[in-house]
Biopython code that builds the backbone (N, CA, C, O; Angstrom):
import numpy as np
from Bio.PDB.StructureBuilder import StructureBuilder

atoms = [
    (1, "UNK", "N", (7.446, -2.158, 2.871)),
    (1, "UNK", "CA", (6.451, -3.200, 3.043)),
    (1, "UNK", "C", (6.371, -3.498, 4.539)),
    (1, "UNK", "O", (7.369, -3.807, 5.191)),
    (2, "UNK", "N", (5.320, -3.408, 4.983)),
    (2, "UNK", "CA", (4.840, -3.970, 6.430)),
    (2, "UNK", "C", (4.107, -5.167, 6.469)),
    (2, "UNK", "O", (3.141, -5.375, 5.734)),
    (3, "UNK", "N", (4.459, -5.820, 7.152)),
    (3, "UNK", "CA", (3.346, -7.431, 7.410)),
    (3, "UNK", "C", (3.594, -7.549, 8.693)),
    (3, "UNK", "O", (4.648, -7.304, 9.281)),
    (4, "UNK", "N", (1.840, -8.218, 9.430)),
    (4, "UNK", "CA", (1.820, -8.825, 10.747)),
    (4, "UNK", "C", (0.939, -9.658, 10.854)),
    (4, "UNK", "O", (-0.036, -9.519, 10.116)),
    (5, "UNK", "N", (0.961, -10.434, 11.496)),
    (5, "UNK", "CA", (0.152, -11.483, 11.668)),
    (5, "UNK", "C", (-0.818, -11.166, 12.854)),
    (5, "UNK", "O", (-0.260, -10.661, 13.828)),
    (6, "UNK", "N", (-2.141, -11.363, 12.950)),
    (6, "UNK", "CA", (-3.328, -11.075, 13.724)),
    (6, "UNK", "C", (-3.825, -12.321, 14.476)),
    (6, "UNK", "O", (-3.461, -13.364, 13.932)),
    (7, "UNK", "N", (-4.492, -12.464, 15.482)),
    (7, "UNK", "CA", (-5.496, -13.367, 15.809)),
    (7, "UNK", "C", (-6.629, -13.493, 15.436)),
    (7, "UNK", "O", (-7.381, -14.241, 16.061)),
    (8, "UNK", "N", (-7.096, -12.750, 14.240)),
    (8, "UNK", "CA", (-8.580, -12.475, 13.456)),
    (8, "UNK", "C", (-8.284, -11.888, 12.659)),
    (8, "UNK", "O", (-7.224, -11.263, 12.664)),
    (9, "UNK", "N", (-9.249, -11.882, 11.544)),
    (9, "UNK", "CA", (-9.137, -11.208, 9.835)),
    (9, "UNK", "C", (-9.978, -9.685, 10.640)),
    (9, "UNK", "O", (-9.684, -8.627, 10.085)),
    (10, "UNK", "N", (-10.689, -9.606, 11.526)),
    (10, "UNK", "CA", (-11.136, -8.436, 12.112)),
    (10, "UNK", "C", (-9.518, -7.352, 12.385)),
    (10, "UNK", "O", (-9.132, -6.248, 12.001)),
    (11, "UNK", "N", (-8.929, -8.558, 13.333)),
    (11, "UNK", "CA", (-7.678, -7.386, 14.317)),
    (11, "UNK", "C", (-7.056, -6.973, 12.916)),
    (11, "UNK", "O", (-6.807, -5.773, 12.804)),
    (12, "UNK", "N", (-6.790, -7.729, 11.912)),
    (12, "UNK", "CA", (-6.116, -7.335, 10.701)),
    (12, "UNK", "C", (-6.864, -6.121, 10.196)),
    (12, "UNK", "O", (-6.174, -5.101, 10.191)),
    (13, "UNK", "N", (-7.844, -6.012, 9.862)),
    (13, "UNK", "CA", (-8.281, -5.626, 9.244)),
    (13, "UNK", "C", (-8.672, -3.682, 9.786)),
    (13, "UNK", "O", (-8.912, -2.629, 9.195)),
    (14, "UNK", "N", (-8.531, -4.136, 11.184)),
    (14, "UNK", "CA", (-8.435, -2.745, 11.990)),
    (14, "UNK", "C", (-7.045, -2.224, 11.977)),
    (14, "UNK", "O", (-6.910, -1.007, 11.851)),
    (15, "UNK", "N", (-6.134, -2.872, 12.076)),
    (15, "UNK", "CA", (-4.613, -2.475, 12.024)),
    (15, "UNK", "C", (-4.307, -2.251, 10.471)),
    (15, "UNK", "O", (-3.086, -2.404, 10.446)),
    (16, "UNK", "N", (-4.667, -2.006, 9.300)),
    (16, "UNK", "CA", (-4.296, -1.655, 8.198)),
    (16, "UNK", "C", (-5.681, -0.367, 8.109)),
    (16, "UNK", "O", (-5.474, 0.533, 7.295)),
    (17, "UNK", "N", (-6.811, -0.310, 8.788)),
    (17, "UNK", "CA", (-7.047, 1.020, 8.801)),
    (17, "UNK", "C", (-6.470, 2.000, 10.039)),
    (17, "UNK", "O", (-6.355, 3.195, 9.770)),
    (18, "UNK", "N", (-6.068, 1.497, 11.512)),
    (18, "UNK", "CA", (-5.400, 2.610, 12.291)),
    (18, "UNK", "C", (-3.930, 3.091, 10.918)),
    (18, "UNK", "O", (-3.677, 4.278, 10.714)),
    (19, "UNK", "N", (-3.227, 2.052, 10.224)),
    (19, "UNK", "CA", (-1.798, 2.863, 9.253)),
    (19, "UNK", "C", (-2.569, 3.869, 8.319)),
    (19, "UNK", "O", (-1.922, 4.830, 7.903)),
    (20, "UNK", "N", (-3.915, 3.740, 7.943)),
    (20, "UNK", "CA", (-4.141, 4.335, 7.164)),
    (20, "UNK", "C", (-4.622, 5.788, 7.367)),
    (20, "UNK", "O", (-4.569, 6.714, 6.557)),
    (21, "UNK", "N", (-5.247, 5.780, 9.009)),
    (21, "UNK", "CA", (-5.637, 6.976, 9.470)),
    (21, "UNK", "C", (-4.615, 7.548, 9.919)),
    (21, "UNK", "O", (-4.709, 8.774, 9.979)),
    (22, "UNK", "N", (-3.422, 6.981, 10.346)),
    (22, "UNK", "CA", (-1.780, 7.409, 10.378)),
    (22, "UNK", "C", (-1.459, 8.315, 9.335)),
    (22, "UNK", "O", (-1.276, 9.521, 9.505)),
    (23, "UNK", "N", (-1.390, 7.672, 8.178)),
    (23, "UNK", "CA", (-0.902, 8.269, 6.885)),
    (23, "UNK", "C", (-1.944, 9.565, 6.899)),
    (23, "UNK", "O", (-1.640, 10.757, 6.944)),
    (24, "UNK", "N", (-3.165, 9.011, 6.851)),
    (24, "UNK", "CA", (-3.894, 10.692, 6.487)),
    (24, "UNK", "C", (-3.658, 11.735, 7.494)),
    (24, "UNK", "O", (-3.192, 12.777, 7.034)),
    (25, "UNK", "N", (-3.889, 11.698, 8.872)),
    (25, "UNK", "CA", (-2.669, 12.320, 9.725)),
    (25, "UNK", "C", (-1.960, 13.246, 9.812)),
    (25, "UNK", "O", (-2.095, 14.248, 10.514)),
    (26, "UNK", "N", (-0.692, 12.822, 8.696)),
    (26, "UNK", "CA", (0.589, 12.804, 8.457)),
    (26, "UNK", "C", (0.610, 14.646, 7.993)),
    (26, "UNK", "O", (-0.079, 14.955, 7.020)),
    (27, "UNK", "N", (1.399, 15.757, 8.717)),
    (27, "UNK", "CA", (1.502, 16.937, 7.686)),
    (27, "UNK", "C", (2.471, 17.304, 6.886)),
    (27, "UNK", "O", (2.912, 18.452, 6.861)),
    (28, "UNK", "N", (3.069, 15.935, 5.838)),
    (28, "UNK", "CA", (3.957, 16.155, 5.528)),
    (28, "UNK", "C", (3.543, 15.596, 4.191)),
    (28, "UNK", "O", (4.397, 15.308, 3.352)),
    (29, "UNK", "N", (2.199, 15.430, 3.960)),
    (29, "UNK", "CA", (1.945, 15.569, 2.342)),
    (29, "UNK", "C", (0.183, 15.347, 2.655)),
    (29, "UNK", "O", (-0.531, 15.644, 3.613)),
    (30, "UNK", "N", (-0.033, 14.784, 1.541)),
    (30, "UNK", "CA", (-1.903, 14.558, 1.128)),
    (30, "UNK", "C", (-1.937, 13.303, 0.271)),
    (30, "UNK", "O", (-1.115, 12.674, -0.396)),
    (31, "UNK", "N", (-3.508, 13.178, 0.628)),
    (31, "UNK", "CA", (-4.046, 11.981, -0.303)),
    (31, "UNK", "C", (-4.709, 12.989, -1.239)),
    (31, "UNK", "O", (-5.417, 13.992, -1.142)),
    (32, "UNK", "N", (-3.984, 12.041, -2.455)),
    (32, "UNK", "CA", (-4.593, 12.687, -3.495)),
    (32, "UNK", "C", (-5.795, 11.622, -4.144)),
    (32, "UNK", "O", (-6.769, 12.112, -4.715)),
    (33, "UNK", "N", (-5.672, 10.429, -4.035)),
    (33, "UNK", "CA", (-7.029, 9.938, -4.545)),
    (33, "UNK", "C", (-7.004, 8.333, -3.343)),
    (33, "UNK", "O", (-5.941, 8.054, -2.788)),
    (34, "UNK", "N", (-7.970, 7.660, -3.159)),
    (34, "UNK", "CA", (-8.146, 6.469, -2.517)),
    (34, "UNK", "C", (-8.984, 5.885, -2.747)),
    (34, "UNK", "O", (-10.092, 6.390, -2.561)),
    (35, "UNK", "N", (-8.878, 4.483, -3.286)),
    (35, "UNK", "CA", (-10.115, 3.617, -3.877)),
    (35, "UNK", "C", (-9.347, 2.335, -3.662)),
    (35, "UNK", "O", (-8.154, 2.034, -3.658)),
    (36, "UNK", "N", (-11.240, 1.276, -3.370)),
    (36, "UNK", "CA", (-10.765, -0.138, -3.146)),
    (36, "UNK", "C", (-10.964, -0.841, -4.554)),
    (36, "UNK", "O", (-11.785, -0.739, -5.466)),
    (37, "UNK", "N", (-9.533, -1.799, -4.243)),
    (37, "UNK", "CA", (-9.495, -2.576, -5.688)),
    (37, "UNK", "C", (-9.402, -3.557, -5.742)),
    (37, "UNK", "O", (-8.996, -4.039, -4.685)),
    (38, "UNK", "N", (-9.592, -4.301, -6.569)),
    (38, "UNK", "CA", (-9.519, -5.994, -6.727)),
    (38, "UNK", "C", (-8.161, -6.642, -6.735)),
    (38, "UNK", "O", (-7.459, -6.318, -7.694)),
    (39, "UNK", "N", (-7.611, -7.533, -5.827)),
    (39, "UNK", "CA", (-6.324, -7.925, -6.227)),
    (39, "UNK", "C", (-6.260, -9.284, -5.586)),
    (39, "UNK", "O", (-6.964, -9.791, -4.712)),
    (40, "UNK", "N", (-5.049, -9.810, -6.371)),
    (40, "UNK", "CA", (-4.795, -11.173, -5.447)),
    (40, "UNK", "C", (-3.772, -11.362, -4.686)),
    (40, "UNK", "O", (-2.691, -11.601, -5.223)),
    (41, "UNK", "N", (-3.875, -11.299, -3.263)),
    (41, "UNK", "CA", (-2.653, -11.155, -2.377)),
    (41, "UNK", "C", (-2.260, -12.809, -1.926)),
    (41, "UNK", "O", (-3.010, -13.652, -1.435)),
    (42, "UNK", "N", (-0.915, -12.913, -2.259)),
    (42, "UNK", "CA", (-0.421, -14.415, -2.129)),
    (42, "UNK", "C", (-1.704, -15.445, -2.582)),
    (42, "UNK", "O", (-2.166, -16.309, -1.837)),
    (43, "UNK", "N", (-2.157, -15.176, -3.910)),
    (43, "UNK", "CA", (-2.722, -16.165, -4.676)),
    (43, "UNK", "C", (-4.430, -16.139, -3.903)),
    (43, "UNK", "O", (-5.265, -16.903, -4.386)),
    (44, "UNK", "N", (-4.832, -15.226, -2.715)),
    (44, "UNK", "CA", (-6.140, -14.949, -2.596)),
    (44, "UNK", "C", (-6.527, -14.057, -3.243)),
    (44, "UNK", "O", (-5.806, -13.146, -3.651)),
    (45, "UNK", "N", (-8.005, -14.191, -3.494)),
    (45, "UNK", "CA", (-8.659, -13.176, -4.270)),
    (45, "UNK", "C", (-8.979, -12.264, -2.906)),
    (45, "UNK", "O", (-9.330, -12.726, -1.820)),
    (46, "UNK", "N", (-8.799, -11.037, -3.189)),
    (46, "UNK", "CA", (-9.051, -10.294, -2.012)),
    (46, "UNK", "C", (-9.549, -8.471, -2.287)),
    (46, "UNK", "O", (-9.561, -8.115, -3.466)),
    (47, "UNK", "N", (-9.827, -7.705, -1.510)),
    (47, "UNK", "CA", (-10.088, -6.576, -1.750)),
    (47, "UNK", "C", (-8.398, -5.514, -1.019)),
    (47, "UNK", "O", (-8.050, -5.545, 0.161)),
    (48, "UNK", "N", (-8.020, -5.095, -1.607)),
    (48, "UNK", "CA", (-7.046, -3.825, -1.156)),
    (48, "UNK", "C", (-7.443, -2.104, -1.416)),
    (48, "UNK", "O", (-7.823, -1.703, -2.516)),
    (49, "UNK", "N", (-7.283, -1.207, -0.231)),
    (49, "UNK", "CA", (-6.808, -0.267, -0.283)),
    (49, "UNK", "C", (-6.160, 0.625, -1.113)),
    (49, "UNK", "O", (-5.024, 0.740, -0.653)),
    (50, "UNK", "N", (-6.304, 1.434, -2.260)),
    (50, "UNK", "CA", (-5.088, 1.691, -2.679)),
    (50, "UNK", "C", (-5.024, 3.219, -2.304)),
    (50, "UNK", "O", (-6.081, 3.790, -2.035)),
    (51, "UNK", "N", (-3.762, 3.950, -2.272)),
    (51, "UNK", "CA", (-4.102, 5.111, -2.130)),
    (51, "UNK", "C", (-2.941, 5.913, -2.800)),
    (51, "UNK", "O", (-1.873, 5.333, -2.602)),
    (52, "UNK", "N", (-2.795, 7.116, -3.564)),
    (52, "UNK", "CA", (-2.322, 7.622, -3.459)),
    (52, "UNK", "C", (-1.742, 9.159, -2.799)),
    (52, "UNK", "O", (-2.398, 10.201, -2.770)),
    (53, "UNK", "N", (-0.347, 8.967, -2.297)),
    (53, "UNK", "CA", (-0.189, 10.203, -1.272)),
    (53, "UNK", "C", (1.180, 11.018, -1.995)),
    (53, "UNK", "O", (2.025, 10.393, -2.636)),
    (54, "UNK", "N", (1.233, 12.335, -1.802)),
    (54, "UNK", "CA", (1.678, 13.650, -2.606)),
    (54, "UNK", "C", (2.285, 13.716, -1.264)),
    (54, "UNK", "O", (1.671, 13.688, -0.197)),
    (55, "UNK", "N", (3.919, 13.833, -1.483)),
    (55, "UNK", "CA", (4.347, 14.544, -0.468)),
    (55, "UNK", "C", (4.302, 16.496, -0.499)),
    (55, "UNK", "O", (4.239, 17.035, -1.604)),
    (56, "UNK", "N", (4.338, 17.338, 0.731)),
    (56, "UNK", "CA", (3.813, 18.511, 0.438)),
    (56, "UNK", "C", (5.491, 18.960, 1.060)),
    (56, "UNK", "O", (6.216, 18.091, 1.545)),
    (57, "UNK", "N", (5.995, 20.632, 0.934)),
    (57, "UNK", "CA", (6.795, 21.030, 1.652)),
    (57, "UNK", "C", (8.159, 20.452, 1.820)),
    (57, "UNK", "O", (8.438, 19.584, 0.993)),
    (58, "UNK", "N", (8.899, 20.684, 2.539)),
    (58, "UNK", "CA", (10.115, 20.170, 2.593)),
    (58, "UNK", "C", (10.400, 18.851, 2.288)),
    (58, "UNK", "O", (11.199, 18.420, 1.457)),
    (59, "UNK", "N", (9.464, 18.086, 3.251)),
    (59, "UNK", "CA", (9.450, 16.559, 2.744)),
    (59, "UNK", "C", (9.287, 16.231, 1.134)),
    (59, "UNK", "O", (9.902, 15.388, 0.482)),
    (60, "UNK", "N", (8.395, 17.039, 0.748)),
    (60, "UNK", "CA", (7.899, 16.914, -0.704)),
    (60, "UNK", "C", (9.703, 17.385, -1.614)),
    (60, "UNK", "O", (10.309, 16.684, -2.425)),
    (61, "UNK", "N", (10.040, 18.531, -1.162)),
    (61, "UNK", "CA", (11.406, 18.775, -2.286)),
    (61, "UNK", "C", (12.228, 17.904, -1.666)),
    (61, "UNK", "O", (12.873, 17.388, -2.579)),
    (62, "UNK", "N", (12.622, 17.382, -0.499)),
    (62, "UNK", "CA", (13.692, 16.144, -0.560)),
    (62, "UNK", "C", (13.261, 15.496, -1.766)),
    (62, "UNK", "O", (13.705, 15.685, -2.898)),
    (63, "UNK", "N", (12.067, 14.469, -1.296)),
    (63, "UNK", "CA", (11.950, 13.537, -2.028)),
    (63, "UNK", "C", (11.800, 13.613, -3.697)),
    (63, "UNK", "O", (11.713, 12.683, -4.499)),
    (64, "UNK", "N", (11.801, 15.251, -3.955)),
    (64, "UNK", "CA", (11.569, 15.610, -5.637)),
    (64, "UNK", "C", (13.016, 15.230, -5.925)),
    (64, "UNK", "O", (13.350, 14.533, -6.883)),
    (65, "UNK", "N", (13.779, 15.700, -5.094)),
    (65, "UNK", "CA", (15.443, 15.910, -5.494)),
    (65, "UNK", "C", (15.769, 14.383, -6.291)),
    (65, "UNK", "O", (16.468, 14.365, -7.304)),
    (66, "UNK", "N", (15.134, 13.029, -5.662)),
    (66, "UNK", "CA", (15.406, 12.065, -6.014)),
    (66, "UNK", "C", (14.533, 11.305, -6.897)),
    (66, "UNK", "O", (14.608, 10.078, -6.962)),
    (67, "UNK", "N", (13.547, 12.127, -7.712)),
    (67, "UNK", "CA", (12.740, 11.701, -8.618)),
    (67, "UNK", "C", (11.385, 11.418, -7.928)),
    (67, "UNK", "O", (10.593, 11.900, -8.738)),
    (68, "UNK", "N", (10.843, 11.048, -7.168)),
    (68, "UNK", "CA", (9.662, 11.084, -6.419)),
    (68, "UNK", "C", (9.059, 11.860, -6.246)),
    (68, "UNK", "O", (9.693, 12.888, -6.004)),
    (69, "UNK", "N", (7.986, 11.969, -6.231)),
    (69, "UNK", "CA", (6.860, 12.986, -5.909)),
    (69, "UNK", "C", (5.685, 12.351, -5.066)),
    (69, "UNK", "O", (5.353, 12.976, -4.059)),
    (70, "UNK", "N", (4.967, 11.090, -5.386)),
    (70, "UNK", "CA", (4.063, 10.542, -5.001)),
    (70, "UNK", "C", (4.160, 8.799, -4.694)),
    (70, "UNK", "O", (4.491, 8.041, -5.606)),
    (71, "UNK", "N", (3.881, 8.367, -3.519)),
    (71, "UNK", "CA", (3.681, 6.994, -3.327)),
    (71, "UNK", "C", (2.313, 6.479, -3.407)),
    (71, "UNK", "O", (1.338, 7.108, -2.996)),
    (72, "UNK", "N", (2.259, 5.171, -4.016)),
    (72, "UNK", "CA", (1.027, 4.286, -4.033)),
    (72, "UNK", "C", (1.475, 3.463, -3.317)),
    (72, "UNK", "O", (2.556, 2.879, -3.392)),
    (73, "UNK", "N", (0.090, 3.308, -2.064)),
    (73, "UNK", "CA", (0.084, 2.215, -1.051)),
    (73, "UNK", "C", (-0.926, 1.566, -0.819)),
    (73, "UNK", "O", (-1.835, 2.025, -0.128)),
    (74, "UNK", "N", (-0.958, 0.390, -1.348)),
    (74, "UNK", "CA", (-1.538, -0.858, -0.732)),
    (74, "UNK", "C", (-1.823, -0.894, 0.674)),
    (74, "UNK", "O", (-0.866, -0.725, 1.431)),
    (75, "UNK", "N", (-3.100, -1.105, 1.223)),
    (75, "UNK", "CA", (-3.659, -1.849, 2.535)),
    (75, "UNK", "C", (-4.334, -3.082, 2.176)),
    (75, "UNK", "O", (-5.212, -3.223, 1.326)),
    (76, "UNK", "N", (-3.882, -3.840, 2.833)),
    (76, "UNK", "CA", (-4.344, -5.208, 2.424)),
    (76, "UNK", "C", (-4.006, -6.184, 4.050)),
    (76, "UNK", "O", (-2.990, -6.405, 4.709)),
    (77, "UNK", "N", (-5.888, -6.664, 4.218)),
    (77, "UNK", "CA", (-5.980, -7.633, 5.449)),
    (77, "UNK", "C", (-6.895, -8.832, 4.836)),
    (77, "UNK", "O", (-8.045, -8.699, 4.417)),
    (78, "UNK", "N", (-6.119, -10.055, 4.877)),
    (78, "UNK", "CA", (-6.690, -11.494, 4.703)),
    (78, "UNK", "C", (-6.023, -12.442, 5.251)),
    (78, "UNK", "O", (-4.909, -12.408, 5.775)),
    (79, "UNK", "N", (-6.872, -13.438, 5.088)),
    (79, "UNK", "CA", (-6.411, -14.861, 6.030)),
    (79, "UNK", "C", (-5.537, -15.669, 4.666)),
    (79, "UNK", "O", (-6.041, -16.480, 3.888)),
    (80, "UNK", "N", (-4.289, -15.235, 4.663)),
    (80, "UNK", "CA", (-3.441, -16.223, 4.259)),
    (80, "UNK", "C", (-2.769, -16.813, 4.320)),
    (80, "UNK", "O", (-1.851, -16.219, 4.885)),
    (81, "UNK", "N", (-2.230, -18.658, 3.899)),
    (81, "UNK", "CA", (-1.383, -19.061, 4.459)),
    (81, "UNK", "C", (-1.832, -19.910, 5.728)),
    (81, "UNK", "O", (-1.075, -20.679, 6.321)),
    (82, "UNK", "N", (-3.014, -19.701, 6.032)),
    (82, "UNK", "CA", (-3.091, -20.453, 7.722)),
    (82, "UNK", "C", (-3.455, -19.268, 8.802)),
    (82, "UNK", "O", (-4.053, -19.501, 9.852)),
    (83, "UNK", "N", (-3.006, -17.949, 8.390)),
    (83, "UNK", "CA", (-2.536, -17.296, 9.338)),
    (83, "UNK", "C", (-3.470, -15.669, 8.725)),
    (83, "UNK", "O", (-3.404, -15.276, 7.561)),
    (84, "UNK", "N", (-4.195, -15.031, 9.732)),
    (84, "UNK", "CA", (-4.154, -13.247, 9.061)),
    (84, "UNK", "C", (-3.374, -12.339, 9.181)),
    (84, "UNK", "O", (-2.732, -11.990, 10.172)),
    (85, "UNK", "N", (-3.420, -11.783, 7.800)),
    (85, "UNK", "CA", (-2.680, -10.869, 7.680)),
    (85, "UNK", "C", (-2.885, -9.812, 7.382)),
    (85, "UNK", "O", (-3.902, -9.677, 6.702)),
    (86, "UNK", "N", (-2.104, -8.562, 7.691)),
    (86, "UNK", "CA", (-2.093, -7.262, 7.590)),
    (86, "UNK", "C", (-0.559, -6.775, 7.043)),
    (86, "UNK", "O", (0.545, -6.837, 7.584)),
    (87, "UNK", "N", (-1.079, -6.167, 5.473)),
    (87, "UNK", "CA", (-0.083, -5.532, 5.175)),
    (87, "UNK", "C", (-0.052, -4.511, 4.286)),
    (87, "UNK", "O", (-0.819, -4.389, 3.330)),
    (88, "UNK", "N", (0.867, -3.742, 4.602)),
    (88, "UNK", "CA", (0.720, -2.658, 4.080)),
    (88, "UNK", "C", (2.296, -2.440, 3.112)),
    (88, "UNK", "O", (3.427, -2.697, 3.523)),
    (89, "UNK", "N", (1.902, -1.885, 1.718)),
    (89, "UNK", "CA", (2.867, -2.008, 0.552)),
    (89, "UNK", "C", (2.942, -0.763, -0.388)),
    (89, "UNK", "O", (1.965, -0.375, -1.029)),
    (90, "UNK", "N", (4.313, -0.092, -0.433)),
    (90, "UNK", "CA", (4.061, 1.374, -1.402)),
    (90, "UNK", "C", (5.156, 1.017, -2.606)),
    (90, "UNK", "O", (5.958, 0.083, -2.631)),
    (91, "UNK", "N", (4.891, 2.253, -3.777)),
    (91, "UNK", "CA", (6.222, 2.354, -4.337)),
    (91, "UNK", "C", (6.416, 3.632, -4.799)),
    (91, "UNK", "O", (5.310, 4.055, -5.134)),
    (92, "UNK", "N", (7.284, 4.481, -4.992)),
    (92, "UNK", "CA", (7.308, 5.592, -5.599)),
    (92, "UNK", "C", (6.824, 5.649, -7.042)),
    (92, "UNK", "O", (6.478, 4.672, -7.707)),
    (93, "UNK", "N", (6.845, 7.006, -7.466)),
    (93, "UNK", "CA", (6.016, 7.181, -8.773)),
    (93, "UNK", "C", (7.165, 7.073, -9.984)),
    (93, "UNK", "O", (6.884, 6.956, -11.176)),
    (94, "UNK", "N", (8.576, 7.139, -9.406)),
    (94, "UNK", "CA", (8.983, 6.895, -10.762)),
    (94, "UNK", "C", (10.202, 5.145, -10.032)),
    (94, "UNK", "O", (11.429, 5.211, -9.960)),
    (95, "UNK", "N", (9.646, 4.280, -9.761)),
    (95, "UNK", "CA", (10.378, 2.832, -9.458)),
    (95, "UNK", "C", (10.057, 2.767, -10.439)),
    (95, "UNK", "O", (9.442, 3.635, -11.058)),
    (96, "UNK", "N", (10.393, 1.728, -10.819)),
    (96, "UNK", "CA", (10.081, 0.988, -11.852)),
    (96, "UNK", "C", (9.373, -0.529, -11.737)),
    (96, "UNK", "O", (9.570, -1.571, -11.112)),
    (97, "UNK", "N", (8.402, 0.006, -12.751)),
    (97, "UNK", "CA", (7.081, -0.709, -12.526)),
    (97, "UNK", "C", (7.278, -1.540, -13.969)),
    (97, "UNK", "O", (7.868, -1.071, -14.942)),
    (98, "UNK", "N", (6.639, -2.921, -13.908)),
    (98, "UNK", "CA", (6.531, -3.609, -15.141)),
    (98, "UNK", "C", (4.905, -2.927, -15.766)),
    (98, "UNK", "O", (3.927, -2.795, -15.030)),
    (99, "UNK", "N", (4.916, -2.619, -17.006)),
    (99, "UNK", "CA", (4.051, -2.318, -17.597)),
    (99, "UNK", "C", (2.964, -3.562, -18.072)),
    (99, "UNK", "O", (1.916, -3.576, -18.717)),
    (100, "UNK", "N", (3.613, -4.359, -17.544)),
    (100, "UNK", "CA", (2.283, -5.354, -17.407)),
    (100, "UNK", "C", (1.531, -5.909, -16.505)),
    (100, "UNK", "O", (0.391, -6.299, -16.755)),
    (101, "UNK", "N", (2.243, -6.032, -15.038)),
    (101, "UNK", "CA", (1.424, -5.813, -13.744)),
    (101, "UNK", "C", (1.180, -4.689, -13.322)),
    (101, "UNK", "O", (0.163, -4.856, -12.649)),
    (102, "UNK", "N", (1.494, -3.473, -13.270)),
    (102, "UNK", "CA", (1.237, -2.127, -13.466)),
    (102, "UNK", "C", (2.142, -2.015, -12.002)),
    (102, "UNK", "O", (1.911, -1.075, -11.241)),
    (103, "UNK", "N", (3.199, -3.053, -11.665)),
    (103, "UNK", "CA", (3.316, -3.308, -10.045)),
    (103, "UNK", "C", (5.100, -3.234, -10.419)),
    (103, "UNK", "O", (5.660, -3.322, -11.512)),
    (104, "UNK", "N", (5.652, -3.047, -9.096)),
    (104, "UNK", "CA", (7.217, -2.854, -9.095)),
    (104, "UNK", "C", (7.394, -4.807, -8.636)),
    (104, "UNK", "O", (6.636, -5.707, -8.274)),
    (105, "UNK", "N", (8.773, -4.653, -8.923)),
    (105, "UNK", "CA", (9.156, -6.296, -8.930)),
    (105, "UNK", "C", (8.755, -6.731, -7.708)),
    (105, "UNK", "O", (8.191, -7.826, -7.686)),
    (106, "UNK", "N", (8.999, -5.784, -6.050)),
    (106, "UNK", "CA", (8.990, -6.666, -4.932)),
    (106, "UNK", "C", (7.214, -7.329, -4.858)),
    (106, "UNK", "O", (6.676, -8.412, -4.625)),
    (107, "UNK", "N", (6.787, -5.922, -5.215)),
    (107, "UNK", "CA", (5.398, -6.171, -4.902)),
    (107, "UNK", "C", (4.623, -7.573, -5.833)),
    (107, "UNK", "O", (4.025, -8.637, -5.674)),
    (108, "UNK", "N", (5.174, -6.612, -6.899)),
    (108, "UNK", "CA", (4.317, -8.352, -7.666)),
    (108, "UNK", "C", (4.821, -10.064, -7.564)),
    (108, "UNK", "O", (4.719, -11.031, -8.318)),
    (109, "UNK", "N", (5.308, -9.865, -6.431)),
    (109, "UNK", "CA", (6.010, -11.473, -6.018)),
    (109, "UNK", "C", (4.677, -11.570, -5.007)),
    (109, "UNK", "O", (4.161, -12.685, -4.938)),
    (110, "UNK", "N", (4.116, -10.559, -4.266)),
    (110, "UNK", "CA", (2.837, -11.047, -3.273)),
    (110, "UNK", "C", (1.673, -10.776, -3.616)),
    (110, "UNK", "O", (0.685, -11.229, -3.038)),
    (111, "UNK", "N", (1.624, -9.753, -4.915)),
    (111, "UNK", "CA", (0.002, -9.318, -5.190)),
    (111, "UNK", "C", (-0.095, -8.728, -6.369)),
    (111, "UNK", "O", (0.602, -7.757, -6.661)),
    (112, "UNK", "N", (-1.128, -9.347, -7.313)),
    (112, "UNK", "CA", (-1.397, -9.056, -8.456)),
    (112, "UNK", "C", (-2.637, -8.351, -8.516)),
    (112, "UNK", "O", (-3.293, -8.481, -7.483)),
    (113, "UNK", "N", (-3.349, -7.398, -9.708)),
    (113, "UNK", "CA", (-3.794, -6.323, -9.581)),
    (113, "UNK", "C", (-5.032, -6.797, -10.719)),
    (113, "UNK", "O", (-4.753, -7.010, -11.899)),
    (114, "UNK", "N", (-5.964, -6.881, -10.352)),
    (114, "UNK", "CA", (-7.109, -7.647, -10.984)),
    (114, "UNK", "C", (-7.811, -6.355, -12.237)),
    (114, "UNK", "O", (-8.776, -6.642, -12.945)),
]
sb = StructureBuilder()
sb.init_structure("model")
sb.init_model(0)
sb.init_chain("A")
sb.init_seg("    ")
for serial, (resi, resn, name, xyz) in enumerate(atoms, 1):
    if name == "N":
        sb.init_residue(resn, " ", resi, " ")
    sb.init_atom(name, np.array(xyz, "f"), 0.0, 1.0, " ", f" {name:<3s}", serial, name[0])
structure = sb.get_structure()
């Protein structure tokens, strides 16, 4: 989990797409799908990022060795709290997720999935 605080819902909102053009970037796996979704981050209604990324190659068999294959990550920029924010949130494909927020425990303490 990443969080920072901005001087504008703009600077936020540019700093959770420079992580995201980071991640795509990256030659150590792929996006396999990316779509914006409805969620509520710290009790705002807001729009998030979601994406999922496939690790490829070496990186990819480490992380098989330990049950992983793919992370889902949250981008998410809003004014909450007083303050904007930018944050960015993953979990592996086999954490454990409650089957009723479709979300792992840390995450669903800041954002629920509309």
């Amino acid at each position: 989990m990443n969080w920072s605080v901005h001087y504008s819902l703009e600077d936020a909102k540019e700093s959770v797409e420079n992580q995201l053009e980071m991640t795509k970037s990256r030659k150590s796996g792929k996006i396999l799908s990316e779509e914006i979704v409805d969620v509520e981050f710290e009790n705002v209604p807001t729009k998030a990022k979601k994406v999922i990324y496939d690790f490829t190659g070496l990186t990819g068999a480490l992380a098989g060795m330990s049950g992983g294959k793919t992370l889902t990550i949250y981008y998410v920029a809003e004014k909450v709290r007083e303050n904007y924010m930018s944050c960015v949130m993953s979990f592996w494909n086999n954490d454990e997720i409650n089957p009723e927020t479709k979300l792992p425990p840390l995450l669903e303490k800041v954002m629920k999935l509309k």
